[in-house]
Backbone as a printed PyTorch tensor [residue, N CA C, xyz], in Angstrom:
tensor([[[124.5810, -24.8530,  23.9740],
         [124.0410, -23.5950,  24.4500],
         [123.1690, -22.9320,  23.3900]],

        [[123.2900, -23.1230,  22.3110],
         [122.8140, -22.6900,  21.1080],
         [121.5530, -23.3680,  21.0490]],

        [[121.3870, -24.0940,  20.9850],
         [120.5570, -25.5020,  21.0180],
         [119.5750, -24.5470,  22.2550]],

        [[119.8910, -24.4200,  23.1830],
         [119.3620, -24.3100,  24.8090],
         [118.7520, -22.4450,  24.5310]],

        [[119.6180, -21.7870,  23.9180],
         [118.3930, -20.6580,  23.5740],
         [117.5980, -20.5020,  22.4560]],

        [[117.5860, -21.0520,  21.5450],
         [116.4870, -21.3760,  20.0930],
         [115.4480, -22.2520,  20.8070]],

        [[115.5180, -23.3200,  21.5060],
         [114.4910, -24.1790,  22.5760],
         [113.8050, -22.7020,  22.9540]],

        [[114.1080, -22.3060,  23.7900],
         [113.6630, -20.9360,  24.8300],
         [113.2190, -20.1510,  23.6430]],

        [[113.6130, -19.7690,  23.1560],
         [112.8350, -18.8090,  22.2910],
         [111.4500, -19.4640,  21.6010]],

        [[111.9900, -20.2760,  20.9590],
         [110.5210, -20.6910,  20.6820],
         [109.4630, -21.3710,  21.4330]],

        [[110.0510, -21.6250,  22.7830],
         [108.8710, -21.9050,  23.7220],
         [108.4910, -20.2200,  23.7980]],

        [[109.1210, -19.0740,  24.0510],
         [108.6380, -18.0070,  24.4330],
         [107.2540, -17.6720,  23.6500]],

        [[107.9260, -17.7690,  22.3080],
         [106.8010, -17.3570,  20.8180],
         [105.5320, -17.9850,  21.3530]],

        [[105.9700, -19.2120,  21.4930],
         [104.6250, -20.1490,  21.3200],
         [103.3650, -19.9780,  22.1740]],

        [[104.2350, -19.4300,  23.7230],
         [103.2780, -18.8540,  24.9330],
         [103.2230, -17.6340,  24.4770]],

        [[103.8190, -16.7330,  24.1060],
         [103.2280, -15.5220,  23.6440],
         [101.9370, -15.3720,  22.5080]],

        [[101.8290, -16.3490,  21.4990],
         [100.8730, -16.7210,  20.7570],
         [ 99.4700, -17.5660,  21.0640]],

        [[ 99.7570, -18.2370,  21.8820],
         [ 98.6460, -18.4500,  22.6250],
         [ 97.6700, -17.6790,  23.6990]],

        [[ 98.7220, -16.9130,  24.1740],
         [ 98.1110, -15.8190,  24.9970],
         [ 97.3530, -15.2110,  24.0330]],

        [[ 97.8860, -14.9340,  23.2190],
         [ 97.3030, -13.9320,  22.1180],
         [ 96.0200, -13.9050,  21.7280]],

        [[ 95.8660, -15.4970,  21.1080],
         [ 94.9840, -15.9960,  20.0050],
         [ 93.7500, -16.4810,  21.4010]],

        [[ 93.9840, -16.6490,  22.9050],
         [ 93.3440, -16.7700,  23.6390],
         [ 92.7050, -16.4410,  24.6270]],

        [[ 92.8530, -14.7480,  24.1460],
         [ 92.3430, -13.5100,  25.0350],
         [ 90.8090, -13.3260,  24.5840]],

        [[ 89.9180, -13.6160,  25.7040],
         [ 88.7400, -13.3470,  25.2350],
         [ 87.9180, -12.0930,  24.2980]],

        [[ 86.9450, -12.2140,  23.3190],
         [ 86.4640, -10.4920,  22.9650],
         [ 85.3270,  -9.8360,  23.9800]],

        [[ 85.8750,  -8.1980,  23.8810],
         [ 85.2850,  -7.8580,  24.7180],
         [ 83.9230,  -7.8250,  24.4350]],

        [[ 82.8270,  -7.3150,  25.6400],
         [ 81.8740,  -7.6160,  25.1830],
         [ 81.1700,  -6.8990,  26.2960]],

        [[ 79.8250,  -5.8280,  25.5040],
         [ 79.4420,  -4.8470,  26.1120],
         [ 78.4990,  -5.4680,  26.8150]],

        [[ 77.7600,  -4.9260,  28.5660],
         [ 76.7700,  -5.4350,  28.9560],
         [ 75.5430,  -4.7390,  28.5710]],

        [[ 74.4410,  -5.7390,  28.9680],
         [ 73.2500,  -5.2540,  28.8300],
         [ 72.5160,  -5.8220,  27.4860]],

        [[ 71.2500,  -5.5680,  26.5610],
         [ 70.6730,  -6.1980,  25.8760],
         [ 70.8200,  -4.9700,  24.9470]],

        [[ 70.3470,  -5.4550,  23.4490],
         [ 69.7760,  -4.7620,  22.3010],
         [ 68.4780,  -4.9220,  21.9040]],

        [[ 66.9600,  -4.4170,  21.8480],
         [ 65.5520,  -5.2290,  21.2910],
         [ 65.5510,  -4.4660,  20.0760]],

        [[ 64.8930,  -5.4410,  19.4050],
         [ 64.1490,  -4.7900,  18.1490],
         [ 62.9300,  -5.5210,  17.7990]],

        [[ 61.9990,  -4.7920,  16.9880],
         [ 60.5780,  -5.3760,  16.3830],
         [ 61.0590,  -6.0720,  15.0350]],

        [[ 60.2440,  -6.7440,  14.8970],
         [ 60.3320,  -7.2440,  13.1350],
         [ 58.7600,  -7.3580,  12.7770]],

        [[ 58.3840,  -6.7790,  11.8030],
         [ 56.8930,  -6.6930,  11.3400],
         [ 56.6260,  -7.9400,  11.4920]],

        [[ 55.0500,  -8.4310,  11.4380],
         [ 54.6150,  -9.8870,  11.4170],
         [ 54.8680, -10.3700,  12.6000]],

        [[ 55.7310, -10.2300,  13.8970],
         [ 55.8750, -11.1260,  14.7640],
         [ 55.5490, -10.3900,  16.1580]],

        [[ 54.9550, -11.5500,  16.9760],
         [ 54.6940, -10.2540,  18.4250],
         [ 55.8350, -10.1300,  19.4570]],

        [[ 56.9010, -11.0830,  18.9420],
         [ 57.6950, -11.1940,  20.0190],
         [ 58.5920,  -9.7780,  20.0590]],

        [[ 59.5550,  -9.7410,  21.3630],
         [ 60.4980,  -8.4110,  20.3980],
         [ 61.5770,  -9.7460,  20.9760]],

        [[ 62.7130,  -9.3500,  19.6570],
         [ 64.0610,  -9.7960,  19.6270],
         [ 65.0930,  -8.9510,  20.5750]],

        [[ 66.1750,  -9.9670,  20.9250],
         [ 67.0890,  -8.6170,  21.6540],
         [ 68.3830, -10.0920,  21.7480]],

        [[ 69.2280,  -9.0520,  21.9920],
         [ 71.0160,  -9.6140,  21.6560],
         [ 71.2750,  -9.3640,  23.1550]],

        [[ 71.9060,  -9.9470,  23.8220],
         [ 72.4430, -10.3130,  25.0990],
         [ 73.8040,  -9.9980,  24.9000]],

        [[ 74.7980,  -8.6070,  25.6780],
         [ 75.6150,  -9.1780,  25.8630],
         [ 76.8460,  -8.8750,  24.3550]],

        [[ 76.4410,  -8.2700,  23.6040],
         [ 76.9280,  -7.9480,  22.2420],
         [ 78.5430,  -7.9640,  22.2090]],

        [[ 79.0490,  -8.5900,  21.4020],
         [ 80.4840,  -8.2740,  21.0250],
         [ 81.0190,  -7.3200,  20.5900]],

        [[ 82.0420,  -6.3730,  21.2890],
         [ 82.3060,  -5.8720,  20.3720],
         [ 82.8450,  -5.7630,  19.0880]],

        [[ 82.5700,  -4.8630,  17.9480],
         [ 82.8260,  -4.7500,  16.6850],
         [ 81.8370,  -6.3310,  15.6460]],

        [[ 81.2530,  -6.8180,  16.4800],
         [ 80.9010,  -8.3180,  16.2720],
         [ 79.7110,  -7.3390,  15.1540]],

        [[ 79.8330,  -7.8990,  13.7580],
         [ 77.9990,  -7.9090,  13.3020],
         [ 77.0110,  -8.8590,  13.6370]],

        [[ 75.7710,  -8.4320,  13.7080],
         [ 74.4170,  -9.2250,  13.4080],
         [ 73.6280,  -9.0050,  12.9940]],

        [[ 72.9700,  -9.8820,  12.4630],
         [ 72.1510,  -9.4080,  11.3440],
         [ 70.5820,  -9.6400,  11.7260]],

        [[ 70.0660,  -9.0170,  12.0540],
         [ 68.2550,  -9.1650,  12.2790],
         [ 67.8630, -10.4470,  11.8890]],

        [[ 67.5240, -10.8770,  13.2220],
         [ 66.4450, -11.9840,  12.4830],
         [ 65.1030, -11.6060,  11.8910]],

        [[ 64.6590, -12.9350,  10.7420],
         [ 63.7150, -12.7020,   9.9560],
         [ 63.2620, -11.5330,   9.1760]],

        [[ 64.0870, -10.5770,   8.9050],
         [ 64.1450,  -9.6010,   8.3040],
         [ 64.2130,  -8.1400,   8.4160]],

        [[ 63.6690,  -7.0310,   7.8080],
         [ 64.2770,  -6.0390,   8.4610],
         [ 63.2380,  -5.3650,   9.5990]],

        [[ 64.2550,  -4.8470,  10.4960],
         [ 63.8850,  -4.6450,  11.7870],
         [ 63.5540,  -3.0090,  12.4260]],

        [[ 62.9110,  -3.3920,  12.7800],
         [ 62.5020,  -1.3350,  13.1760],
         [ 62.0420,  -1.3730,  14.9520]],

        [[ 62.1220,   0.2230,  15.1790],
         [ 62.0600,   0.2550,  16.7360],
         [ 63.0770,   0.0850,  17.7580]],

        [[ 64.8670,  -0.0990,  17.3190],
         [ 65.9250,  -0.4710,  18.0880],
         [ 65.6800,   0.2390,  19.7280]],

        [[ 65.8480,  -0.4810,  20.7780],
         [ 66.6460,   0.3760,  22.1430],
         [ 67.6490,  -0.1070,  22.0780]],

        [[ 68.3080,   0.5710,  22.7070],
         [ 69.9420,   0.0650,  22.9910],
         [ 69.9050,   0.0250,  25.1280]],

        [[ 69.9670,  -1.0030,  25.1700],
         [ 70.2510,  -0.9630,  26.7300],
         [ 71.6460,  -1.7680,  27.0700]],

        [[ 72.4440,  -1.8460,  26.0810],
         [ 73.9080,  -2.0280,  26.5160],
         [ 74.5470,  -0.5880,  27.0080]],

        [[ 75.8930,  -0.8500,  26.6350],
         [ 76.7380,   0.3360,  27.4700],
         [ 77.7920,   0.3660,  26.3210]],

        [[ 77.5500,   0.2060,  24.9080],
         [ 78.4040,   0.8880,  23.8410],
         [ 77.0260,   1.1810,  22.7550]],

        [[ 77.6400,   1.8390,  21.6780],
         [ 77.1180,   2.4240,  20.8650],
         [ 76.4540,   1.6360,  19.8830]],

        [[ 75.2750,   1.2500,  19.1870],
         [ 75.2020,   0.6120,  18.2090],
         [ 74.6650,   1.2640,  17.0150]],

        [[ 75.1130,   0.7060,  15.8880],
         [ 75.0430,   1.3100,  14.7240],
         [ 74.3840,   0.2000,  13.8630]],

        [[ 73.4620,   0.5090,  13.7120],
         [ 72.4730,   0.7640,  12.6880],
         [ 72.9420,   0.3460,  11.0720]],

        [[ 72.4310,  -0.9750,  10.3800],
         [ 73.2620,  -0.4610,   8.7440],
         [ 71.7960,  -1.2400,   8.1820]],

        [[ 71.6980,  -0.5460,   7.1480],
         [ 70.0110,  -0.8710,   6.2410],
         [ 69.9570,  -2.5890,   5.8350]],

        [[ 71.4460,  -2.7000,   5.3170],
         [ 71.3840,  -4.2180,   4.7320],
         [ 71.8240,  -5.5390,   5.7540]],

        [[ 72.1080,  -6.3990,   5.3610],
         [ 72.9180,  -6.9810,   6.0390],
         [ 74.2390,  -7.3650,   5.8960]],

        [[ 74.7460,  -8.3690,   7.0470],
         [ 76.5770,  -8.0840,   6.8590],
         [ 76.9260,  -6.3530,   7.3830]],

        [[ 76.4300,  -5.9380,   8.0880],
         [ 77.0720,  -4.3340,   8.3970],
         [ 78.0120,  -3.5710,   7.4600]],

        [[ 77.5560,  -3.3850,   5.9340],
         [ 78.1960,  -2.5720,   5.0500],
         [ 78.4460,  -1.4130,   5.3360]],

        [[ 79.2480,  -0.9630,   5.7440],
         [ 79.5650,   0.6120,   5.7130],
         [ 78.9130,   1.5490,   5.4870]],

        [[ 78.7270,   1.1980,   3.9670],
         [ 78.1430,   2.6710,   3.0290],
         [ 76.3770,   2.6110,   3.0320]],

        [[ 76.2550,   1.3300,   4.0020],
         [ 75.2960,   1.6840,   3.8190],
         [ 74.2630,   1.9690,   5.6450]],

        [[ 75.3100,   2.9340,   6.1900],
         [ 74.6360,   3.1310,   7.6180],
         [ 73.4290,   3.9720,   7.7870]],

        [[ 72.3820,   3.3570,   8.9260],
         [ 71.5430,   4.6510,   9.1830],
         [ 71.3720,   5.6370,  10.2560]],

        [[ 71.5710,   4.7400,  11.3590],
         [ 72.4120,   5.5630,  12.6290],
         [ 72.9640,   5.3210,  13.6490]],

        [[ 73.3420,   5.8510,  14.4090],
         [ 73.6600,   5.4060,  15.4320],
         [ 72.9390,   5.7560,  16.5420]],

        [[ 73.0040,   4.6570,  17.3830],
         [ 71.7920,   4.3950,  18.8550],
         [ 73.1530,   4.7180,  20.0720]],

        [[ 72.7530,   5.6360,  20.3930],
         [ 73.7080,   5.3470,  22.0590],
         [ 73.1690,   4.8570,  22.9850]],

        [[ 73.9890,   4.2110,  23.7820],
         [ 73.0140,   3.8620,  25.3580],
         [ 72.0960,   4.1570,  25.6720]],

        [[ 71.3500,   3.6200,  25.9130],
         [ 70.2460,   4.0860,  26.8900],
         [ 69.1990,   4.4150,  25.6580]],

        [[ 69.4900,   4.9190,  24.7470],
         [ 68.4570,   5.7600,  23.8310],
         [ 67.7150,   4.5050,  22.9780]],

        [[ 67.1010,   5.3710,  21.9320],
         [ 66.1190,   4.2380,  20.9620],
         [ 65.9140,   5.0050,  19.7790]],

        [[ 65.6980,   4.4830,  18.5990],
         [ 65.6860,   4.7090,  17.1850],
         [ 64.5500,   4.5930,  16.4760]],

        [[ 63.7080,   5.0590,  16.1600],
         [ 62.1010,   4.7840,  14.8900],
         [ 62.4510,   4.4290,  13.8470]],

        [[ 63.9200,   3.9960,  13.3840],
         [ 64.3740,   3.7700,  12.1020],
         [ 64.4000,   2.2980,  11.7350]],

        [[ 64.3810,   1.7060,  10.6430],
         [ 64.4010,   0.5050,   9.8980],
         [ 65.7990,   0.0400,   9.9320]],

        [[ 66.5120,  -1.3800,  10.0980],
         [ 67.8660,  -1.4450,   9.7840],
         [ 67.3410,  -3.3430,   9.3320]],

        [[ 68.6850,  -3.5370,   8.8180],
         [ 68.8240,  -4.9200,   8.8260],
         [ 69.9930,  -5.9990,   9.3470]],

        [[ 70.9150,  -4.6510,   9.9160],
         [ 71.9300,  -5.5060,  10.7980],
         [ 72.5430,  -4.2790,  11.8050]],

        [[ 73.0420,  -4.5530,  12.4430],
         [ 73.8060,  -4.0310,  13.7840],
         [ 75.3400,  -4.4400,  14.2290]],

        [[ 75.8010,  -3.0670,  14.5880],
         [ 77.1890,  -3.6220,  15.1560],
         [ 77.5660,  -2.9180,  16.2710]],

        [[ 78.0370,  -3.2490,  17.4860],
         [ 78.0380,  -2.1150,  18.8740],
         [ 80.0860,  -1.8860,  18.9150]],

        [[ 79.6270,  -0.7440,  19.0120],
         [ 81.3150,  -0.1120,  19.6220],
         [ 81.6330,   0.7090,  20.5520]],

        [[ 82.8530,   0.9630,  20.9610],
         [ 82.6090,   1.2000,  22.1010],
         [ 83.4400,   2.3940,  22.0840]],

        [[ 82.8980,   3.8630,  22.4880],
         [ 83.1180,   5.1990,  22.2180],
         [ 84.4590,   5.8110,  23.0540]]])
């Protein structure tokens, strides 16, 4: 019997840990664009993760819209350093500011 609930328990753990580790991240709809000097295309993120960073392609980026449905924030460098934020974009809105990476959250 002993035997028969340590079995059970650790089958429990094991489905409880998988559930876990196999819950998708959420993830806001809608796009992000931005310009990057030198190029005519505009860039844009599909679909953003939340808390997920990214970092501008080809360098730093100016002109953000935000047409998802969380908040994105703005950071000068890349890797989304903290200390070094410039603003934040809400929905719908758009930014004249320079950044070099982005991270969307959700308010």
């Amino acid at each position: 019997m002993k035997n028969l609930r340590k079995a059970l328990a650790v089958a429990v753990a094991a489905v409880a840990l998988c559930t876990t580790f196999a819950t998708p991240a959420h993830a806001g709809r809608g796009s992000f664009a931005y310009r990057v000097d030198g190029w005519f295309e505009v860039f844009e993120i599909h679909d953003p993760e939340d808390g997920r960073c990214y970092n501008t392609l080809q360098g730093e980026a100016h002109g953000p819209a935000n047409h998802t449905d969380r908040v994105a924030v703005l950071h000068r460098g890349t890797d989304c350093h903290d200390g070094a934020i410039v603003t934040f974009v809400e929905p719908g809105q758009w930014a004249p500011d320079h950044f070099g990476s982005v991270r969307f959250l959700v308010r």
